[in-house]
MINU-203523 format. One line per field, with one value per residue (C-alpha): residue number from 1; residue in one letter; x, y negated, z. Coordinates in steps of 0.1 Angstrom, whole numbers, plus 5000, padded with zeros to 4 digits. Layout:
<banus>
k = [NUM, ...] $
r = [A, ...] $
X = [X, ...] $
Y = [Y, ...] $
Z = [Z, ...] $
</banus>
This chain:
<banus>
k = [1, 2, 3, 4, 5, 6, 7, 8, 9, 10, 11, 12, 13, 14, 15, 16, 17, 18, 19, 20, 21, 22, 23, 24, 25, 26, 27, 28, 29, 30, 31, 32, 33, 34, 35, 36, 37, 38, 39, 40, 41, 42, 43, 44, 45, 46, 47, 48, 49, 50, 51, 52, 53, 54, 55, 56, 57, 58, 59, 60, 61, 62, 63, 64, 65, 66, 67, 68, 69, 70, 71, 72, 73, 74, 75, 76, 77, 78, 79, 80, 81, 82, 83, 84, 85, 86, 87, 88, 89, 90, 91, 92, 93, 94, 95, 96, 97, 98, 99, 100, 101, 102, 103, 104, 105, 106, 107, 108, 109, 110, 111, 112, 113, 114, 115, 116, 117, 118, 119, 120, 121, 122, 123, 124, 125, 126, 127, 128, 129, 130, 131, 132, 133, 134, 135, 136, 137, 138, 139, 140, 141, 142, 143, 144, 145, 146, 147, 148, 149, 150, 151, 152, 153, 154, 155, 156, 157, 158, 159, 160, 161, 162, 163, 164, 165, 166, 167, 168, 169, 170, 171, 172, 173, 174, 175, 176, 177, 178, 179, 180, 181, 182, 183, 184, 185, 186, 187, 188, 189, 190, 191, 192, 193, 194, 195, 196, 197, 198, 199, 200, 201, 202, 203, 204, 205, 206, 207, 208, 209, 210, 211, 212, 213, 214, 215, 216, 217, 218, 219, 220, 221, 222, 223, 224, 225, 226, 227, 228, 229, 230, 231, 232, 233, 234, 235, 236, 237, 238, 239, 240, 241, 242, 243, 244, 245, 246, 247, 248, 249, 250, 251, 252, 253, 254, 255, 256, 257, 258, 259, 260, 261, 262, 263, 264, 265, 266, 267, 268, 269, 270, 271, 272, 273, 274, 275, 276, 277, 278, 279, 280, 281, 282, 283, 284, 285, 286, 287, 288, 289, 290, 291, 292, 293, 294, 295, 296, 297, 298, 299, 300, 301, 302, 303, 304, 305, 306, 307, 308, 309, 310, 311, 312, 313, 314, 315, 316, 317, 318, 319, 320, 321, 322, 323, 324, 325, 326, 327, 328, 329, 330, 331, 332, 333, 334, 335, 336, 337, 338, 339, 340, 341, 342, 343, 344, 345, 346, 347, 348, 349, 350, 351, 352, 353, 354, 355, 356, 357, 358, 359, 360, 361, 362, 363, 364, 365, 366, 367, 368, 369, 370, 371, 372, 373, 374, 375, 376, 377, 378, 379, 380, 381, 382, 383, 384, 385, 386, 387, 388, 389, 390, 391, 392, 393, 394, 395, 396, 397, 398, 399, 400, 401, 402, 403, 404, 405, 406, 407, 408, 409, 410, 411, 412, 413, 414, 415, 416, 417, 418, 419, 420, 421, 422, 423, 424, 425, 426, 427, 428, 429, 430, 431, 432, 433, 434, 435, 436, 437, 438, 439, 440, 441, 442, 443, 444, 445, 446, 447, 448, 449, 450, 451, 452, 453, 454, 455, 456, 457, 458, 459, 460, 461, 462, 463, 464, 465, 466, 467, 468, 469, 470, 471, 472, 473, 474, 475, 476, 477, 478, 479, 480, 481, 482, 483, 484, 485, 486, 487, 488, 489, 490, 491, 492, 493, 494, 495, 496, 497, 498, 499, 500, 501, 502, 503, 504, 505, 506, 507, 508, 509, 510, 511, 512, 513, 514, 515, 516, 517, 518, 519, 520, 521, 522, 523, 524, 525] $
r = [X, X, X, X, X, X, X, X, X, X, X, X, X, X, X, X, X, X, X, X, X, X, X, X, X, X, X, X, X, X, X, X, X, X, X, X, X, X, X, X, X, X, X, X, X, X, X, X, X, X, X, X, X, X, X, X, X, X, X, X, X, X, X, X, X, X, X, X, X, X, X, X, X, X, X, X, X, X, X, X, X, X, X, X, X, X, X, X, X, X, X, X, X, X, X, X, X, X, X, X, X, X, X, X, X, X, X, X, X, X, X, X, X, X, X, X, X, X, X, X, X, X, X, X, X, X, X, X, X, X, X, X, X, X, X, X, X, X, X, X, X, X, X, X, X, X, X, X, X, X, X, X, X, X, X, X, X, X, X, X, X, X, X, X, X, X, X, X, X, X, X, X, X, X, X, X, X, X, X, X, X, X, X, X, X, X, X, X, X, X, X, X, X, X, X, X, X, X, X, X, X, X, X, X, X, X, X, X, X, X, X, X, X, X, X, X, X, X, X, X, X, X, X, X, X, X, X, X, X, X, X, X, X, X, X, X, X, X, X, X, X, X, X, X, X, X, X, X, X, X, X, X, X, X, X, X, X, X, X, X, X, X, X, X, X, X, X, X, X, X, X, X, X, X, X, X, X, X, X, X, X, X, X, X, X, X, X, X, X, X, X, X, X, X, X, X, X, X, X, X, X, X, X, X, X, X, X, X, X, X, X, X, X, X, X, X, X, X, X, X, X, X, X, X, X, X, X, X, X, X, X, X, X, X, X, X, X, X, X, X, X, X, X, X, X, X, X, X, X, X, X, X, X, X, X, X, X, X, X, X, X, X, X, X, X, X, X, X, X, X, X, X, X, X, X, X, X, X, X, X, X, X, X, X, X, X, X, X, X, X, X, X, X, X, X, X, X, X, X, X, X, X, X, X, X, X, X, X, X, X, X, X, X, X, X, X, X, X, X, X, X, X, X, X, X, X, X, X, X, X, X, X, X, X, X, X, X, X, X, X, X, X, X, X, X, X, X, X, X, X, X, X, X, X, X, X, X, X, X, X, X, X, X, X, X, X, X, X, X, X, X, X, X, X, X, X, X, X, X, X, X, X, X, X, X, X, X, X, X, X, X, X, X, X, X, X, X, X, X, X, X, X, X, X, X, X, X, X, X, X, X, X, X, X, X, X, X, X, X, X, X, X, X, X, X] $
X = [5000, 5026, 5041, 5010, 5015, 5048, 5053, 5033, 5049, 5056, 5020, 5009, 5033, 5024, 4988, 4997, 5016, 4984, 4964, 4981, 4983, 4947, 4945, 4970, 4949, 4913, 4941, 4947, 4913, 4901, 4934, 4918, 4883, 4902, 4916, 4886, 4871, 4895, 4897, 4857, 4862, 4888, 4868, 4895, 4892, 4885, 4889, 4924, 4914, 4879, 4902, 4927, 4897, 4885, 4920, 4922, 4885, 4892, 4926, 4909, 4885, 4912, 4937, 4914, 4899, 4933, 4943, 4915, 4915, 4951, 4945, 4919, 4938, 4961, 4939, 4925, 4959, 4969, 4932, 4943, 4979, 4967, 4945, 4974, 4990, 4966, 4954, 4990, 4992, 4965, 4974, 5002, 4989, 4997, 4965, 4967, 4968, 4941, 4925, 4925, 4909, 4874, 4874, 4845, 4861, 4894, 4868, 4858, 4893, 4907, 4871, 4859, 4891, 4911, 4882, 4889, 4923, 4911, 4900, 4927, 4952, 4935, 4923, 4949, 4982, 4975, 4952, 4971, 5000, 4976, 4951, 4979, 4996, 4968, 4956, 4994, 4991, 4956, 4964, 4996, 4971, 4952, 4977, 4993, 4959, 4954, 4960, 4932, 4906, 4937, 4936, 4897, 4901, 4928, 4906, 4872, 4890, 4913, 4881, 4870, 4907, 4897, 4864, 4879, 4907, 4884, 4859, 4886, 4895, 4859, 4857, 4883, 4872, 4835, 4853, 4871, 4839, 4822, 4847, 4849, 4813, 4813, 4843, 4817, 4792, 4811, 4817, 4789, 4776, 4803, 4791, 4754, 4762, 4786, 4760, 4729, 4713, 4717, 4700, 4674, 4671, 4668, 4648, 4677, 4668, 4651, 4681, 4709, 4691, 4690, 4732, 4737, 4714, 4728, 4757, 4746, 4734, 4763, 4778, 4748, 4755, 4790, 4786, 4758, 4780, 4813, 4787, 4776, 4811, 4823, 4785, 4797, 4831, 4818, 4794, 4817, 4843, 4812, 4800, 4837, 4839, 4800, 4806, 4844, 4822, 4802, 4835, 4845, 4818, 4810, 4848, 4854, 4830, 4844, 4870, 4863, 4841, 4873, 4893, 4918, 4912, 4891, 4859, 4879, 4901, 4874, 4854, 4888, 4893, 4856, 4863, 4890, 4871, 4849, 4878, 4891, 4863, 4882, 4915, 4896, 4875, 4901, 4925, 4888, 4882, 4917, 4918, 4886, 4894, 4928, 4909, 4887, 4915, 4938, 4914, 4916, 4952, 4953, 4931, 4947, 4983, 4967, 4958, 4996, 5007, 4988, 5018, 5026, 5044, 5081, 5105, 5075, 5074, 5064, 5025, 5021, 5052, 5044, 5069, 5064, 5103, 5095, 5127, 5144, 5158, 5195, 5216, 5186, 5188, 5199, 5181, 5146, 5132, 5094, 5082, 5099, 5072, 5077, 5096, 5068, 5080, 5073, 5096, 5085, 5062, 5043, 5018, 4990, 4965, 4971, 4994, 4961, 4951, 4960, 4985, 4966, 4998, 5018, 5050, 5032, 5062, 5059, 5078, 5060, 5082, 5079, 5050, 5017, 4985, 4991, 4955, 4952, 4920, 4910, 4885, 4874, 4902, 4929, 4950, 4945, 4936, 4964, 4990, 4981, 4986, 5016, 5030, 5014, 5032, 4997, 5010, 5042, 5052, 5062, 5086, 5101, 5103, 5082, 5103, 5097, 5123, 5143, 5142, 5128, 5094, 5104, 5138, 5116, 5104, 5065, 5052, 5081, 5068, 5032, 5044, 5048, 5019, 4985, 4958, 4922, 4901, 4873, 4849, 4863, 4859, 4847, 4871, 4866, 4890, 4894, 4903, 4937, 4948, 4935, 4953, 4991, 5013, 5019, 5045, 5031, 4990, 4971, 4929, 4914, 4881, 4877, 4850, 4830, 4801, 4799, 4778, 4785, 4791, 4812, 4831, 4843, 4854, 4873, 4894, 4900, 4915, 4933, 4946, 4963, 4976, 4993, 5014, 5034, 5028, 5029, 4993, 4981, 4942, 4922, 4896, 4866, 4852, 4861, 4862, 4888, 4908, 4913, 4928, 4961, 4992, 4998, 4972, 4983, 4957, 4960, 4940, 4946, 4969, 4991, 5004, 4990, 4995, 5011, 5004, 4978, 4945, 4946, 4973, 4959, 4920, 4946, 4965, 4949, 4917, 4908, 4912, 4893, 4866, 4864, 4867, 4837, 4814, 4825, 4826, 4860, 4854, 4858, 4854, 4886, 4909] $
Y = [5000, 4977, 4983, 4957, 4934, 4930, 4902, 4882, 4883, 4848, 4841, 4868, 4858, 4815, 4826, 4852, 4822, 4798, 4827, 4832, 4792, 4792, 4822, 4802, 4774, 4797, 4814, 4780, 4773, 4794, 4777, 4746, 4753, 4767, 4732, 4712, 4734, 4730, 4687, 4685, 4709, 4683, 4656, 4645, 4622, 4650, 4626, 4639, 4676, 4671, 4653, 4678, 4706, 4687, 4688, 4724, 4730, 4704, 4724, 4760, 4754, 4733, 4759, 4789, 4775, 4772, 4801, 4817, 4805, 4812, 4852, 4851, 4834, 4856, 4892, 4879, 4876, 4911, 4921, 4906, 4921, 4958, 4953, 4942, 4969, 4995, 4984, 4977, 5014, 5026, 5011, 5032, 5063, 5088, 5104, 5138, 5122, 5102, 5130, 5150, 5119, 5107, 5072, 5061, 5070, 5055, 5023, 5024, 5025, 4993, 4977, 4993, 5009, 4973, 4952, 4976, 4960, 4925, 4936, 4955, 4928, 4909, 4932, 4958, 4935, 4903, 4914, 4948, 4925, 4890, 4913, 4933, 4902, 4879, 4913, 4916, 4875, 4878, 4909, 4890, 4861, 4878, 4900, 4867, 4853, 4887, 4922, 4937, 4925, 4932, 4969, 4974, 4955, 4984, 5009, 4999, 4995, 5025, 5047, 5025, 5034, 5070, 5068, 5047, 5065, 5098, 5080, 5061, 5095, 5105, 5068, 5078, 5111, 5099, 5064, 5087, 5110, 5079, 5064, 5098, 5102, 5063, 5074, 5104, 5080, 5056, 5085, 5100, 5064, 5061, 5091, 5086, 5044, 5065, 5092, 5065, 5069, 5109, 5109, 5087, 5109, 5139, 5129, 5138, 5103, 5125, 5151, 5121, 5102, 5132, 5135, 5103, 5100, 5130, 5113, 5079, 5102, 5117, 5085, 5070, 5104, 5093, 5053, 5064, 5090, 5061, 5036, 5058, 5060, 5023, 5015, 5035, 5018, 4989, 4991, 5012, 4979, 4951, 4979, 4983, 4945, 4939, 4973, 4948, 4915, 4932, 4956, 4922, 4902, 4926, 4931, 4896, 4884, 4906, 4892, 4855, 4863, 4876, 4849, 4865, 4846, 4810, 4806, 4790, 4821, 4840, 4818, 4820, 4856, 4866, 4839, 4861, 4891, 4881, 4861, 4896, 4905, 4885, 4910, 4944, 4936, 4930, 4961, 4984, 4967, 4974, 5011, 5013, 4992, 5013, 5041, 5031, 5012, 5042, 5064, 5035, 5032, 5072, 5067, 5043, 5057, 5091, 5067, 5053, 5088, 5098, 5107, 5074, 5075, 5072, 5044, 5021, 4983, 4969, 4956, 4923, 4925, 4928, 4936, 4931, 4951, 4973, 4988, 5017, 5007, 5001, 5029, 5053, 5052, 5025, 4992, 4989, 4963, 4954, 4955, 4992, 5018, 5044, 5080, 5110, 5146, 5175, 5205, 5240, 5216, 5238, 5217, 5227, 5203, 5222, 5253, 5275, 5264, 5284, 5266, 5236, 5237, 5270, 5257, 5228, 5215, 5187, 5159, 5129, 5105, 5065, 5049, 5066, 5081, 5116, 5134, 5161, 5187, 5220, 5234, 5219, 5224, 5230, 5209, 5175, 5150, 5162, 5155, 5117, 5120, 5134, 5107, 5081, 5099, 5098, 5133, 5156, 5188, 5216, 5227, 5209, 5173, 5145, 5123, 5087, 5074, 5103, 5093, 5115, 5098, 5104, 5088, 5054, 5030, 5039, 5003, 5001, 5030, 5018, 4983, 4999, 5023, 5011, 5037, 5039, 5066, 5083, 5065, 5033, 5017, 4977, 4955, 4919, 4893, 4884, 4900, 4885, 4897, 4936, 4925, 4937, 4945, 4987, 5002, 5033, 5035, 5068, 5065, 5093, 5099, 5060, 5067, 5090, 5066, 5043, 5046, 5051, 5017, 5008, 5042, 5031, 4998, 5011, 5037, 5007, 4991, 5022, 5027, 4991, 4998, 5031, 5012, 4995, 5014, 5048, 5059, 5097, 5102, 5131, 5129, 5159, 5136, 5149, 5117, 5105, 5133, 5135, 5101, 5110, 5117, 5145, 5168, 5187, 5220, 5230, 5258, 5270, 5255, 5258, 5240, 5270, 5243, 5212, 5196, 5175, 5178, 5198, 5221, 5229, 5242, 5260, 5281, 5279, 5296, 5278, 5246, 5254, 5266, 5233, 5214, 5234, 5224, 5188, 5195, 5189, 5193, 5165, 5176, 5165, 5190] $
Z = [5000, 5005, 4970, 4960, 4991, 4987, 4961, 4986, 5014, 5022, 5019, 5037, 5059, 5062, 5066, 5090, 5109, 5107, 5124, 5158, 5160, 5156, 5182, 5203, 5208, 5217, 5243, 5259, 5261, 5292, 5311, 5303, 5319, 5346, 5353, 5346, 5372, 5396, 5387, 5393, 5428, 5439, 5423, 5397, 5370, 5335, 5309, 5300, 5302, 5281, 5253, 5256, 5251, 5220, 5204, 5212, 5192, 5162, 5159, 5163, 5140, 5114, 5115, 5112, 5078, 5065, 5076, 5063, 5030, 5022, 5034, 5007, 4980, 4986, 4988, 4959, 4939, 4946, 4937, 4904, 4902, 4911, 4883, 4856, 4870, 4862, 4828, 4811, 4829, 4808, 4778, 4777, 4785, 4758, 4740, 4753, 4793, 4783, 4769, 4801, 4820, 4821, 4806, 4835, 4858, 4848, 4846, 4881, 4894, 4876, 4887, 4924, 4935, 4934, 4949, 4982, 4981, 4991, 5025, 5034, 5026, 5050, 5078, 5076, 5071, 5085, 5112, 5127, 5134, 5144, 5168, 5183, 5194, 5207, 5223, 5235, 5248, 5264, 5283, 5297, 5307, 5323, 5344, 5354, 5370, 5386, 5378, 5393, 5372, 5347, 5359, 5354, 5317, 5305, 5319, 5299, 5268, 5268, 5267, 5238, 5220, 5225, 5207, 5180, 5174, 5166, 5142, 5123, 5103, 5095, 5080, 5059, 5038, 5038, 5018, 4994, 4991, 4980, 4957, 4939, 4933, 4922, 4893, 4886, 4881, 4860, 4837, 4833, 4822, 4799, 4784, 4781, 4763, 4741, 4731, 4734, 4698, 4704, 4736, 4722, 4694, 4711, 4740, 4764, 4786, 4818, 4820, 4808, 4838, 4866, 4857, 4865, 4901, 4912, 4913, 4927, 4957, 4961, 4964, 4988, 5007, 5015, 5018, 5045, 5063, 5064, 5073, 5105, 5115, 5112, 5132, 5158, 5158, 5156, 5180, 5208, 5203, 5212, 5241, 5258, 5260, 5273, 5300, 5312, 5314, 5339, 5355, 5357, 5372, 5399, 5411, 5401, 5421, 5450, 5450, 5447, 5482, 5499, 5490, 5464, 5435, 5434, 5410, 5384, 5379, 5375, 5350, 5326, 5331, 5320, 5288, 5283, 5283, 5254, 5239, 5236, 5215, 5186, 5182, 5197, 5160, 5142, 5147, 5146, 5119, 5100, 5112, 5095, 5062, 5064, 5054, 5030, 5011, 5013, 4998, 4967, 4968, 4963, 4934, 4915, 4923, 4906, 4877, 4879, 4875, 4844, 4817, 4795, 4763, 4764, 4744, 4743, 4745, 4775, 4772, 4759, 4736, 4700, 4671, 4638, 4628, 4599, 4603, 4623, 4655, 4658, 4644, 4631, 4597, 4570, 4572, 4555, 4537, 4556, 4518, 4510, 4511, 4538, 4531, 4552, 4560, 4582, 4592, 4600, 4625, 4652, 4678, 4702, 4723, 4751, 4767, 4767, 4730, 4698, 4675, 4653, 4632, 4625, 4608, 4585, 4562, 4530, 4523, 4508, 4491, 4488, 4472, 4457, 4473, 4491, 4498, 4524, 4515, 4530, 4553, 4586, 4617, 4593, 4608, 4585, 4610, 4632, 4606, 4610, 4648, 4647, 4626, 4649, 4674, 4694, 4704, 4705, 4683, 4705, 4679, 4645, 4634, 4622, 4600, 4589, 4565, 4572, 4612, 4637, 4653, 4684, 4679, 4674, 4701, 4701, 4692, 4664, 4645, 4648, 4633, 4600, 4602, 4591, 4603, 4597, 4622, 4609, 4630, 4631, 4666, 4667, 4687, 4701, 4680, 4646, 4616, 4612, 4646, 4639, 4597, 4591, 4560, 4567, 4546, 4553, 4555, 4569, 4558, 4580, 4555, 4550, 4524, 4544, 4556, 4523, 4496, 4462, 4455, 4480, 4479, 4440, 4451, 4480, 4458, 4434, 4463, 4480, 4446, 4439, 4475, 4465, 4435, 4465, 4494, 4508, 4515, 4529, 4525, 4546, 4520, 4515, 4484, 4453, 4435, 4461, 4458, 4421, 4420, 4440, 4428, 4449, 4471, 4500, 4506, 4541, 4559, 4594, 4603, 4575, 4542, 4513, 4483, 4471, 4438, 4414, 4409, 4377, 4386, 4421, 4400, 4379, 4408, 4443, 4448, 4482, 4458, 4432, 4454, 4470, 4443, 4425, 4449, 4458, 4486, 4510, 4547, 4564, 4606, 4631, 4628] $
</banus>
């Protein structure tokens, strides 16, 4: 937790400062009364004592805002730092880790999980260290008036300690049950807004709807169960004080009848007592915001430690190099069409997954229109995120301009590369900051939800592109695929053909099979 404090320390540490001034001056209070009691006894003039008492308030109540303020400012900032953290985190998560995540859930931790932070830098930080020394001053205060009533005070409150000490750990796993159930939630939301026309479609809204209030119970479940615990807290910290006011009064008063301590002691001792309400809160309190932001901190650390892709920029810097970093390769012109091949390249999503590629090798020279055909799962889509580098061969070699992939700084390689998903996604911005000048451009069935119309204009385009620049199609249109210089016929998993259009009717029958019915399968592989 301190990893996120840390970089503000010295405000943490000025507002810290500005709270045991404030708690300073409500300490010197009670001493105060104690005199003005003694000065109207003795029948004193108070003037001096009464503007002395208003300093003290004005200052209290001065001091605490500013104090107060600044803690906030400051949980606020590391409520906004946790959550730079975590997004430029996530934006460099490689594919497959964010594959094995659920994206709501991810949500809920850069949103929910961080807003627990703010408290925490407060309570648990500032107010562990505030509390336990104005609980450290009062105590001394009131052992120096008289350690009796000092004596009866520890007593009270230790039993209070005892109570709190075995709530304060329930409050914790009931915070994290919660917290789950919340990134369960967020998910299955995700889910349902990404789905929303197929639900609506299909009816699904009642059973879509259950999913989700199953967990928003789940979650109510666990708010109610933390929410016990920190009520009994609570309420056992307010009870210990009430049960030494009246410890207190009755051997207090005891005492003030057998002459061991005057009325005045007394009256500043039993301000003390509920003046030592204040810090009790405060270190309940932060035990109980300790857990609840500890059960976030976990969270988002477990986000931290999702697998991000190496050799990558840090966020935020952009590179427009089109050429191989330093030493990799011979210089290349930004304009110079890209060089594509693939060596006895073997890749699975995961350990327990069959092989997607079995040993896929082609090389694709410079310049002109490459298509990829064959049935659905062969392997085509896969090619284009191996070259994006969106995920890693287990065995062989990805080469761009003769340059291993993985021998390229992530965000370099994707400078060059312009790539079109199947179902293109709609970001906020404008089209000149989405717009770039690829050398080497990867159209993952880019034709697939035009019309006819459209479709022709597009291969006009695609086709002026492919006279300067290096362009790979996963097409399942025959009309797309008969206008590229070369076609690359996979099928599971494997390269079974390499040529034109003509020559591929001529020799492969999975090619010609295709081709006679138009028909090009066009499902991720």
């Amino acid at each position: 937790m301190y990893s996120y404090v840390r970089p503000y320390r010295l405000a943490l540490l000025a507002g810290g400062v500005l709270s045991l001034v404030t708690a300073a001056t409500g300490l010197a209070l009670p001493l105060v009364v104690r005199a003005l009691i003694g000065d109207l006894g003795q029948h004193r003039a108070v003037t001096a004592v009464l503007l002395l008492m208003t300093v003290l308030v004005t200052a209290n109540a001065v001091l605490g805002a500013m104090g107060s303020y600044l803690l906030r400012r400051t949980a606020e900032s590391v409520v906004l730092a946790a959550r730079h953290r975590l997004v430029d985190r996530l934006l460099g998560l490689t594919i497959g880790g964010l594959d094995r995540a659920e994206p709501g859930d991810l949500m809920s931790r850069v949103t929910s999980d961080t807003t627990l932070l703010r408290d925490v830098t407060t309570n648990s930080v500032v107010g562990v260290v505030t509390g336990s020394l104005t609980l450290v001053a009062t105590l001394v205060l009131m052992g120096l008036m008289d350690l009796v009533l000092l004596g009866v005070t520890v007593g009270v409150f230790s039993l209070t300690a005892l109570v709190i000490g075995i709530v304060v750990p329930r409050i914790g796993r009931a915070a994290r049950q919660a917290q789950n159930s919340v990134g369960v939630m967020g998910a299955a939301l995700e889910r349902m807004l990404g789905a929303f026309r197929t639900i609506k479609a299909s009816g699904a809204e009642h059973r879509e709807s259950e999913r989700i209030h199953a967990a928003a119970r789940e979650a109510w479940r666990a708010d109610i169960r933390a929410a016990k615990w920190q009520a009994i807290a609570g309420n056992t910290a307010g009870l210990s004080v009430q049960c030494a006011f009246l410890a207190i009064l009755a051997v207090g008063g005891t005492r003030v009848a057998s002459g061991a301590i005057s009325v005045g002691t007394l009256v500043a001792f039993l301000l003390y007592i509920f003046y030592l309400m204040m810090p009790i809160q405060l270190l309940e309190e932060a035990a109980s915001q300790y857990q609840v932001a500890a059960a976030a901190v976990a969270r988002i650390q477990e986000a931290e430690r999702l697998p991000v892709e190496p050799g990558g920029l840090p966020i935020g810097e952009m590179t427009t190099a089109a050429a191989p970093p330093a030493g990799l390769g011979r210089p290349a012109d930004p304009a110079r069409p890209a060089a594509v091949s693939f060596e006895q390249v073997r890749f699975r999503y995961r350990p327990e997954l069959p092989d997607v590629h079995q040993g896929v090798s082609f090389a694709i020279p410079p310049r002109g229109m490459t298509a990829f055909v064959g049935p659905s799962g062969a392997g085509k889509t896969t090619v284009f995120s191996l070259i994006e580098r969106f995920y890693e061969p287990q065995s062989g070699r990805v080469l761009l301009d003769g340059t291993d992939v993985r021998d390229w700084p992530a965000a370099q390689l994707r400078a060059v590369i312009g790539y079109v998903e199947q179902d293109a996604p709609v970001l906020s911005g404008t089209l000149r900051e989405l717009l770039r000048r690829p050398r080497l451009l990867l159209l993952d069935e880019a034709t697939s939800q035009l019309d006819a119309l459209n479709e022709a204009a597009l291969r006009e385009t695609v086709a002026e592109t492919a006279l300067i620049t290096t362009v790979l199609v996963v097409a399942h249109r025959l009309s797309t695929v008969t206008m590229a210089d070369r076609i690359i016929v996979m099928d599971a998993g494997q390269v079974k053909a390499v040529g034109t259009h003509s020559e591929l009717v001529a020799s492969n029958p999975l090619y010609a099979e295709l081709a006679a019915t138009q028909f090009l399968a066009s499902v991720s592989a």
